[in-house]
C-alpha positions in Angstrom: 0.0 0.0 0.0 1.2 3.2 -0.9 0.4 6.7 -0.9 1.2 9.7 2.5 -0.4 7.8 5.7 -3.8 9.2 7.5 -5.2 10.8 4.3 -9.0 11.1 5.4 -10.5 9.7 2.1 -9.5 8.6 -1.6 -9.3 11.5 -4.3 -10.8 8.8 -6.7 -12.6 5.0 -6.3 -13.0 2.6 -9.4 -15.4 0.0 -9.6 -15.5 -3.4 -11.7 -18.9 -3.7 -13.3 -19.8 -7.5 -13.5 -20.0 -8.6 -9.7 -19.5 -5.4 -8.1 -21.5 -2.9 -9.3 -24.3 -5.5 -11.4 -25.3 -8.8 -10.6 -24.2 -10.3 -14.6 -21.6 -12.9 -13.5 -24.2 -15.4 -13.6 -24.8 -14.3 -17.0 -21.2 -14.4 -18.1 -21.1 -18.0 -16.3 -23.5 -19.2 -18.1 -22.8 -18.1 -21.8 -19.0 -19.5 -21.1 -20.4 -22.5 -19.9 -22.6 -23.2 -22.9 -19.3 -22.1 -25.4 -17.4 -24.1 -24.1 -19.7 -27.2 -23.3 -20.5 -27.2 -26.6 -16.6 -26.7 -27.6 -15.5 -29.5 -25.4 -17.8 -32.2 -26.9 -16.9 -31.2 -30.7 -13.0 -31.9 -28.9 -14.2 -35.1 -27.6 -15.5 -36.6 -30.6 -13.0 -35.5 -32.8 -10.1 -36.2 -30.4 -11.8 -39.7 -29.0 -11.2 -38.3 -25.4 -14.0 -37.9 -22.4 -16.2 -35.1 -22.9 -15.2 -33.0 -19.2 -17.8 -30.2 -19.1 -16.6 -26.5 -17.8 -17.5 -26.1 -14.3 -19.8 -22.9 -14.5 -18.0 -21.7 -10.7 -14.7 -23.6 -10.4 -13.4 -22.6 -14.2 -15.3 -19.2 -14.3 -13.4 -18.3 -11.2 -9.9 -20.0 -12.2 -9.3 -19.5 -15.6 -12.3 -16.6 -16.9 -13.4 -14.0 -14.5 -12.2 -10.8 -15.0 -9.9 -11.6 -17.9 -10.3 -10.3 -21.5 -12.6 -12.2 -23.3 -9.7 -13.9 -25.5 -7.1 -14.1 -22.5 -10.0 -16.0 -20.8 -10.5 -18.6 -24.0 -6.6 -19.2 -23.7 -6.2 -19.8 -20.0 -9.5 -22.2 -19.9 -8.6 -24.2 -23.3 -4.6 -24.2 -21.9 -6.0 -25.7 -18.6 -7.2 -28.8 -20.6 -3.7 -28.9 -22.6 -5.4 -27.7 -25.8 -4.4 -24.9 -28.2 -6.6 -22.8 -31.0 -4.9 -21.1 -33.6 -5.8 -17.4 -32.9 -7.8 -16.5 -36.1 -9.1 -13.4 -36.4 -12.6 -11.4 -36.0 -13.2 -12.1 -39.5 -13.4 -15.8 -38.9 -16.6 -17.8 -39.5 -18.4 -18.3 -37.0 -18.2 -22.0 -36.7 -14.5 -21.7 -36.7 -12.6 -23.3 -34.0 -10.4 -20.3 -33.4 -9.7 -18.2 -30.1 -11.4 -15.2 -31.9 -14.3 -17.5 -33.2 -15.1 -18.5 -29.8 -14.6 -15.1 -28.6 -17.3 -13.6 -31.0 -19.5 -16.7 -30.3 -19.5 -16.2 -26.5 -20.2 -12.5 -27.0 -23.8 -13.4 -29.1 -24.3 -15.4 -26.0 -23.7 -12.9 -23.2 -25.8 -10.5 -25.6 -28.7 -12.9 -26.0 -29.0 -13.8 -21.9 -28.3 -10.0 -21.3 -31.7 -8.8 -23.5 -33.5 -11.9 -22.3 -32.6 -11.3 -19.0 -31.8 -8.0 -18.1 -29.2 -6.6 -15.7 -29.9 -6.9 -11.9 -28.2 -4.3 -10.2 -26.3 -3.9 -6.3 -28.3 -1.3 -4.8 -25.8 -0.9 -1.9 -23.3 -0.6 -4.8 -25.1 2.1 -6.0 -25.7 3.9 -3.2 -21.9 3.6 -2.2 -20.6 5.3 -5.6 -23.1 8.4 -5.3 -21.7 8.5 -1.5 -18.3 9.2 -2.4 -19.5 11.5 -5.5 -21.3 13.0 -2.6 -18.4 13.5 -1.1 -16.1 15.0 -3.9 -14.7 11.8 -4.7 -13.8 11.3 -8.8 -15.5 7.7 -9.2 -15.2 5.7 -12.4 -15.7 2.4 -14.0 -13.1 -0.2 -15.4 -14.2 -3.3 -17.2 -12.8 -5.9 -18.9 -16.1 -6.2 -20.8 -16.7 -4.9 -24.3 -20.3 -5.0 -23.0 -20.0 -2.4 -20.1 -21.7 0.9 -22.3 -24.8 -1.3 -22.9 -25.0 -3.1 -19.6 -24.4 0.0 -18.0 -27.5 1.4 -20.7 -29.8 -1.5 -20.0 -29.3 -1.3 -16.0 -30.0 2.7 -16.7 -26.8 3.8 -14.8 -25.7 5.8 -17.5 -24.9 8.8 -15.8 -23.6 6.7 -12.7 -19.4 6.9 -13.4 -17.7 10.3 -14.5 -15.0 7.8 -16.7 -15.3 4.4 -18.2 -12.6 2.3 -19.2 -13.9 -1.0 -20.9 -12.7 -3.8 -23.1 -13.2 -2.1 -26.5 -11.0 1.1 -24.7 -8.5 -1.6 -23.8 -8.3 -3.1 -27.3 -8.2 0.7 -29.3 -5.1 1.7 -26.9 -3.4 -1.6 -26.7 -3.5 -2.1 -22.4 -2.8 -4.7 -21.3 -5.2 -6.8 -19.5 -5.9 -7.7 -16.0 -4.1 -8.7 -13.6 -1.9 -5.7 -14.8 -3.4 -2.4 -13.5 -3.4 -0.9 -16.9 -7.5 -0.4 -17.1 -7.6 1.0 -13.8 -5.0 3.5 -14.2 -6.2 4.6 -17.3 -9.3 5.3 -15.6 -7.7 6.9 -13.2 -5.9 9.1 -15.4 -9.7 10.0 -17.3 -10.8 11.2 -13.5 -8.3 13.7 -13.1 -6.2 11.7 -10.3 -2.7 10.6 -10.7 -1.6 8.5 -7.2 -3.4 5.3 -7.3 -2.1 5.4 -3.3 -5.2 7.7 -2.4 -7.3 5.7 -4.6 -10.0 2.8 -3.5 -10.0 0.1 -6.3 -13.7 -2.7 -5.8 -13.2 -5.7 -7.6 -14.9 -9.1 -7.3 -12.0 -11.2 -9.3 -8.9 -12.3 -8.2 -7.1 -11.2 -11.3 -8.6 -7.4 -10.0 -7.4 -7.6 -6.7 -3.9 -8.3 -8.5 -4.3 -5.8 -10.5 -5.0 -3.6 -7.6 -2.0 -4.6 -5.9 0.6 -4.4 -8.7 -1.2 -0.9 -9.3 -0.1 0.3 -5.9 -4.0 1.0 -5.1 -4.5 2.3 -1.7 -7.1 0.5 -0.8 -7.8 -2.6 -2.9 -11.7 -4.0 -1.6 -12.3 -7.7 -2.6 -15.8 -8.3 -2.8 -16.3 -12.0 -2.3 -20.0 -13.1 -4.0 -19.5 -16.9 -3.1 -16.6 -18.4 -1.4 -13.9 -16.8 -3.1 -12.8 -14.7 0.1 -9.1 -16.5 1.1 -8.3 -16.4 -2.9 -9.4 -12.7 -2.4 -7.2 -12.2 0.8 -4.1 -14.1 -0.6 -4.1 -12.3 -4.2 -3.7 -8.9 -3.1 -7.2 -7.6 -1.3 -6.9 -5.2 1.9 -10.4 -5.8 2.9 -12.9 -7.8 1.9 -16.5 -8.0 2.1 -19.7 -9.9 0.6 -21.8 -7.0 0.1 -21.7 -3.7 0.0 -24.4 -3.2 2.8 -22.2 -1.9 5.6 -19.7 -0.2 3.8 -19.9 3.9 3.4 -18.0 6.9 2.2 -17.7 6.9 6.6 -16.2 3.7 6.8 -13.7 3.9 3.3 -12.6 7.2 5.4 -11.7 5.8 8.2 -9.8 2.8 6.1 -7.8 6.0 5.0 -7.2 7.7 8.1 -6.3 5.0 10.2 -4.1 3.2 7.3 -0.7 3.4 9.0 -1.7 0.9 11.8 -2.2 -1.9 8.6 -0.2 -4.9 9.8 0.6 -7.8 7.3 -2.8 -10.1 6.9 -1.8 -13.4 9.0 -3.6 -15.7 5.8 -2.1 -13.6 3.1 1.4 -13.5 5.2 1.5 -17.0 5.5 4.6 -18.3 3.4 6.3 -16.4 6.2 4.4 -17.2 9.2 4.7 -20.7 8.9 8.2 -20.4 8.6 8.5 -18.9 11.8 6.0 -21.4 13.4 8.0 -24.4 11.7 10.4 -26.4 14.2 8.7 -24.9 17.3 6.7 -26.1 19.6 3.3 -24.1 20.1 0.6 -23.3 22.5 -2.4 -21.9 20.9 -5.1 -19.5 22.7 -7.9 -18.1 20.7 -10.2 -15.3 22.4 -14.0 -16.5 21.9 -15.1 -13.7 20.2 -13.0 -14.8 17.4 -15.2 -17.5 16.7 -18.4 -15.9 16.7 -19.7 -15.1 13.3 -22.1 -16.4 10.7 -20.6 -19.8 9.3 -17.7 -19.6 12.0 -18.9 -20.4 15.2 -18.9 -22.8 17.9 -21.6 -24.7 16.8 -20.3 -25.1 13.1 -19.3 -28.1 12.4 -16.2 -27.0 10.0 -15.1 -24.7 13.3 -15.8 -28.1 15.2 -13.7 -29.7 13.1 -11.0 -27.5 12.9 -10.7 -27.2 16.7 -10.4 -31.1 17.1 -7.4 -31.3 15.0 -5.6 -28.3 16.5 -6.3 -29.5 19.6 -5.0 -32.7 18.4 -1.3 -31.4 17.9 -1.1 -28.3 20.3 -2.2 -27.4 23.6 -5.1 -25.2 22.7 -7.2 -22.7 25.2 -10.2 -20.7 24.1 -10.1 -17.7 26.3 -12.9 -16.5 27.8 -13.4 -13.9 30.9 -15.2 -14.8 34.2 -17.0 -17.8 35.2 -20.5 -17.6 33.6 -19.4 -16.8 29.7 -16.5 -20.1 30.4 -19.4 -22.3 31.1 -21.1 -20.9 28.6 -18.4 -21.6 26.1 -17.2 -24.7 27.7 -21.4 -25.9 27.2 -20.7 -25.1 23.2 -17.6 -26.9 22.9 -19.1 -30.6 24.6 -17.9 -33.1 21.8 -14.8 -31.5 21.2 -12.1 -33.0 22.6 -8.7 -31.2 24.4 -9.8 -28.0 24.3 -9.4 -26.0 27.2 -11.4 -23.1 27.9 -9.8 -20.4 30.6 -9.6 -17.2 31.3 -6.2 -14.2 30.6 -4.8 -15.8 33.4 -4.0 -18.5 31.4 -2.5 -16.9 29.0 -0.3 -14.9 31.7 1.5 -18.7 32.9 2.1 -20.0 29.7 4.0 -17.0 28.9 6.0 -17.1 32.1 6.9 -21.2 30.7 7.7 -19.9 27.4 10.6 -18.0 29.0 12.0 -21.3 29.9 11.4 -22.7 26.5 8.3 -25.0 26.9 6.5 -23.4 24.4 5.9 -20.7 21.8 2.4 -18.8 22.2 0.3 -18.3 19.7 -2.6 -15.6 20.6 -5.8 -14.9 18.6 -6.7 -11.4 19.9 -9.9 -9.4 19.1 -10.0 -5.9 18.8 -12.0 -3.6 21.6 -13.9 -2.5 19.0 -14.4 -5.4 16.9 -18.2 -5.8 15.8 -19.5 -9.5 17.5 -22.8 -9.6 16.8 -24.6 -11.0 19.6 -26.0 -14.6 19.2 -24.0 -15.2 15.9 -21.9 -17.8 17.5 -23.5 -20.9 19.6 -22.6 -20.3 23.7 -21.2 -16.7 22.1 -22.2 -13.5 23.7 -21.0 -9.9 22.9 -18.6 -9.0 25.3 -17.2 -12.8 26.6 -14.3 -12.0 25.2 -13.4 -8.7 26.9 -11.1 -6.7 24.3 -10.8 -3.7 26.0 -8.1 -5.7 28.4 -6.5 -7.6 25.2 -3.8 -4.9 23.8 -1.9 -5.4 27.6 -1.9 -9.2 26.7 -1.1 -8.9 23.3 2.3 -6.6 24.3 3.2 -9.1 26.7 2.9 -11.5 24.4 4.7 -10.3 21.8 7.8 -8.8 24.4 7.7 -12.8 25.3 8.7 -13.6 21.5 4.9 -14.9 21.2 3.4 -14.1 18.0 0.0 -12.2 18.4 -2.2 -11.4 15.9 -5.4 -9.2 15.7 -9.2 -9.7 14.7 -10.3 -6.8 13.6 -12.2 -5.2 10.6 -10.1 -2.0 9.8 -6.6 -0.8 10.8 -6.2 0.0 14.5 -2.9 0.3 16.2 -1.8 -3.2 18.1 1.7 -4.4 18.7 0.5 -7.4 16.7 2.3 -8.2 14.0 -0.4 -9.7 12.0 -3.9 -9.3 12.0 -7.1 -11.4 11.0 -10.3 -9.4 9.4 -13.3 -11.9 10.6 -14.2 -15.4 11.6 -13.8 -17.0 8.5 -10.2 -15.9 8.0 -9.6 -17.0 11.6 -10.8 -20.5 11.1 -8.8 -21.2 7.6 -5.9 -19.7 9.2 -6.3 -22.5 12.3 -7.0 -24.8 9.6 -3.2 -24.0 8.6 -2.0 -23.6 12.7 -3.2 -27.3 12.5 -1.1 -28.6 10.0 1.8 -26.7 11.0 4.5 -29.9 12.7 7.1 -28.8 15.5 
């Protein structure tokens, strides 16, 4: 992340269309899945090899989302060790050539998109006229040749004060995504020329690497079905599933507070699990880190996860005074070794780890991290008491513990990594657990 620390808000915010600002992925997903389907069985005859049929949300997501039409047709076919010549738009269309296909999925999209129409992200919406609100320069980059008459049929013509799509791309010869080129260029039509005080929204993993190796301020991954670690390890600062509860307030104070960002512990991982390799660890999780939707007590992935880190390392869910213990210790009948304590815990198993029993491993949450009440089985706001964590967390760290912090947007914390949510907390336990001493 670039760009002078505590700026109060971007200069400029670009949005991806499909996925961020419309709801036309599913459109996209299925005119590439019946292009290629019907591709793949021409192969299969001809070739004498078993018809495999593209997988409408694993190889949209892999090998198709966000590229350039053409880049897309290359990386799918390459996946499946086949090669097109390249052919060119004046092809027939029943050519088997990357710009046959190409022009074939495009009547496709085109007939799904008048048949269907465009559903649009409110919250989207509302966001973008926000920050225009707010003086912000906002515009739209798109790897679709399509985003004019999406943008027409979803009348959101007058949304974006720039628009960088794929036939813009094509006339002046950018590159395509994951390079940054789109988005700068946009940038560049707003006025703005420091992507550092810029916000970039993009749904795809190639975008969030785009962002990234644009130097984007504030790259926001929008996950819109299970795609939120690829989001998180390719490049995104924050990530969300919707757009409900983020504002011009909240992208502010993502600026302001921007110099307490700490490396991501799931996107930092190459280098965390280097440091936990070889050592012998004792792992304590505050409760309020597992309490969220899909990432509680009660689920049975969380359940699982627990059982096999409990399996390797000593592991204490903390949890302050006696009632909110037995109501945590109640959640967590049926899985086995799990201890559940209070800070004092955590207090002697730093005094051993001077003597070398032990490395500690501590899952903080923030004061002000948002635990909705109820979200978690045996989980009630305020059992794991924040406002005492930062102490913990600095003895922790002055022990040679690592620490790291759950919490939505940058705060300062001597941790040296942090954790956004529940969900990154349990697939980065899912990783703890496989980590050998």
């Amino acid at each position: 992340m670039s760009g002078p620390a505590g700026d109060s808000a971007p200069e400029a915010a670009i949005f991806d269309l499909d996925g961020v600002i419309t709801f036309t992925a599913h459109l996209h997903a299925a005119a590439w899945k019946a292009l290629f389907d019907a591709f793949l069985r021409r192969h299969a005859a001809t070739t004498g090899t078993p018809f495999v049929p593209f997988d409408a949300e694993r190889d949209y997501l892999a090998y198709v989302d966000g590229r350039p039409r053409l880049d897309g047709i290359r990386t799918f076919l390459a996946s499946r060790g086949i090669e097109l010549p390249e052919g060119s738009p004046s092809d027939p269309a029943e050519a088997d050539t990357v710009a046959a296909l190409g022009e074939r999925k495009n009547v496709l999209f085109r007939e799904r998109l008048e048949a269907l129409g465009v559903e649009v992200d409110p919250a989207a919406v509302r966001l973008v006229r926000e920050l225009r609100a707010r003086g912000v320069r906002v515009g739209v980059a798109s790897s679709s040749k399509n985003t004019e008459r999406i943008l027409r049929r979803a009348g959101l013509d007058d949304l974006f004060e720039a628009r960088v799509d794929g036939v813009e791309r094509e006339r002046l010869g950018l590159e395509g995504k994951p390079a940054p080129d789109i988005f700068l260029e946009c940038l560049r039509r707003l006025g703005r020329d420091d992507p550092g005080r810029s916000l970039l929204a993009e749904d795809a993993v190639v975008g969030v690497e785009a962002g990234r190796a644009g130097g984007f301020g504030l790259v926001l991954g929008v996950d819109r079905g299970g795609n939120w670690i690829r989001l998180r390890e390719h490049g995104g600062d924050w990530i969300v599933q919707d757009f409900r509860r983020v504002t011009a307030d909240r992208i502010a104070e993502y600026f302001r507070c921007r110099r307490h960002v700490k490396p991501n512990a799931i996107a930092a991982w190459p280098e965390l699990e280097r440091a936990l390799a070889g050592r012998r660890l004792s792992v304590f999780i505050d409760v309020a880190a597992l309490a969220g939707p899909g990432a509680g007590l009660g689920d049975v992935e969380v359940r699982a996860t627990l059982n096999a880190l409990a399996e390797i390392w000593p592991t204490t869910v903390v949890s302050d005074g006696p009632d909110a213990a037995g109501r945590v210790a109640r959640s967590l009948r049926g899985v086995d070794g799990i201890e559940v304590a209070g800070v004092d815990r955590v207090e002697r198993a730093l005094a051993a780890s001077r003597s070398g029993t032990g490395l500690p491993l501590y899952i903080a949450v923030a004061p002000w991290a948002e635990v909705e009440s109820g979200s978690a089985a045996g989980v009630r706001a305020g059992d794991g008491a924040g406002s005492k964590r930062e102490p913990l967390t600095e003895k922790v760290v002055a022990a040679g513990g690592i620490a790291v912090l759950v919490t939505e947007l940058p705060r300062p914390t001597r941790a040296p990594y942090t954790l956004q949510a529940p969900l990154e907390v349990r697939a980065f336990l899912d990783r703890v657990a496989q980590v050998r001493g």
